[in-house]
LOLO-244372 format. One record per residue (C-alpha): residue in three letters; x negated, y negated, z. Coordinates in steps of 0.25 Angstrom, whole numbers, padded with zeros to 4 digits, always signed. Example, Ala and Ser with C-alpha at 12.3 -4.5 7.8 and 13.67 -1.06 7.14 Angstrom:
BEGIN
ala-0049+0018+0031 ser-0055+0004+0029 
# end
This chain:
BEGIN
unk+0000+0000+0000 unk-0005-0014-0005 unk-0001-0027+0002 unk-0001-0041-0007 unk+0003-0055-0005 unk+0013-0057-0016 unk+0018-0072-0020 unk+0034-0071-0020 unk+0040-0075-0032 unk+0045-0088-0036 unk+0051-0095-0049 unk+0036-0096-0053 unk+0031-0083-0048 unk+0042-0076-0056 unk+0040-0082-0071 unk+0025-0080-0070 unk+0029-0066-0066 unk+0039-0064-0078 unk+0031-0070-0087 unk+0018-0061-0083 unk+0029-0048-0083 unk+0031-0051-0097 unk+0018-0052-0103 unk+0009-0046-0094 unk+0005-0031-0098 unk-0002-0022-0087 unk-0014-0014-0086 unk-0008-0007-0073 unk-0004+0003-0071 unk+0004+0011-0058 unk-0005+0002-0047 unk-0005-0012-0041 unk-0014-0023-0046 unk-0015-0039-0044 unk-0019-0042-0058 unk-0026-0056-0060 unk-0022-0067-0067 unk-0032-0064-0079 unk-0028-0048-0081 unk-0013-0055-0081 unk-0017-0064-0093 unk-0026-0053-0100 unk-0013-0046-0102 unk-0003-0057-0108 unk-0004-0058-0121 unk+0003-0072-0124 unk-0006-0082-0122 unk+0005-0092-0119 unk+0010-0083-0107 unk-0005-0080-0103 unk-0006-0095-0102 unk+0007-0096-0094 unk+0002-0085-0085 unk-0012-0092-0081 unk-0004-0105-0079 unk+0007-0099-0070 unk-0003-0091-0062 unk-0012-0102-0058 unk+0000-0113-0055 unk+0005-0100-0044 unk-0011-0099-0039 unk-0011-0113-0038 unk+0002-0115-0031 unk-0003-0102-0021 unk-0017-0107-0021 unk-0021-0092-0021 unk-0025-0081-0033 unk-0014-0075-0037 unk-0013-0061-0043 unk-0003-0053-0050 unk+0001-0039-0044 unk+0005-0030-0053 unk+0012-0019-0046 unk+0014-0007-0056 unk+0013+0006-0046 unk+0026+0014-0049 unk+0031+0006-0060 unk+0040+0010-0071 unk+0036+0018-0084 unk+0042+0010-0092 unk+0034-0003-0086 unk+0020+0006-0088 unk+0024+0009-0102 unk+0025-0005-0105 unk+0015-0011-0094 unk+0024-0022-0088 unk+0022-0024-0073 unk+0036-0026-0066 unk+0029-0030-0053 unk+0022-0041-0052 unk+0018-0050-0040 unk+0010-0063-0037 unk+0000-0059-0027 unk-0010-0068-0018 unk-0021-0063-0012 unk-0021-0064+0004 unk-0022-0055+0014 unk-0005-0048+0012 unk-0002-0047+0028 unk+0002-0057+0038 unk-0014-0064+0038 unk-0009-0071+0027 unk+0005-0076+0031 unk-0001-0088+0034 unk-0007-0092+0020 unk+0005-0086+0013 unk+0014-0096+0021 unk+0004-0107+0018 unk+0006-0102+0002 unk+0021-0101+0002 unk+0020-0115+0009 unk+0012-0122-0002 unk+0017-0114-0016 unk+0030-0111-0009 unk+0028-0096-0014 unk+0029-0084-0003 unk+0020-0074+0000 unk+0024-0058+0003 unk+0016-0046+0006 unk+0020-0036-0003 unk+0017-0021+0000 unk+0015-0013-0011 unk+0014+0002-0011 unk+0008+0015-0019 unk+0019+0024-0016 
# end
């Protein structure tokens, strides 16, 4: 079992999502990765999206003022979604300590970019 600090979805968080569902084809397969923003890019094909993508994903870094990854979650998916290697499960992801040491700099986050901040368990069985 893995433990991340995941970035609740808001209006902003949700497009970048859809947009990077639609375009973006995976490499993985039946695990869970944080994928960077450059393997993200690398995989769109549009350059006009690729360019939306790099431009939303900064404007969210700046407004957390941490990195953000993307998770990919694809342990147990669908056949269908490993045929045609679209991820379903996607997350914004900081990287902090994910317990109860970090509550206090999650407050302070959610505070400034008035985005929360949840610990998410995720699990291999």
């Amino acid at each position: 079992m893995i433990r991340k600090s995941i970035l609740v979805e808001n209006q902003e968080i949700k497009d970048l999502l859809s947009v990077i569902k639609q375009h973006y084809t995976s490499d993985n397969r039946n695990t869970i990765q944080d994928v960077s923003l450059n393997h993200v890019v690398n995989r769109v094909y549009k350059a006009e999206v690729r360019k939306y993508i790099v431009e939303r994903w900064h404007a969210l870094e700046t407004k957390v003022g941490h990195q953000v990854t993307l998770l990919e979650n694809n342990y147990n998916k669908s056949i269908i979604n490993k045929l045609y290697k679209k991820s379903r499960d996607l997350n914004f992801v900081i990287k902090t300590r994910p317990d109860d040491s970090s509550r206090d700099l999650h407050d302070s986050i959610k505070k400034v970019s008035n985005i929360d901040i949840v610990i998410r368990e995720f699990s291999f069985s």
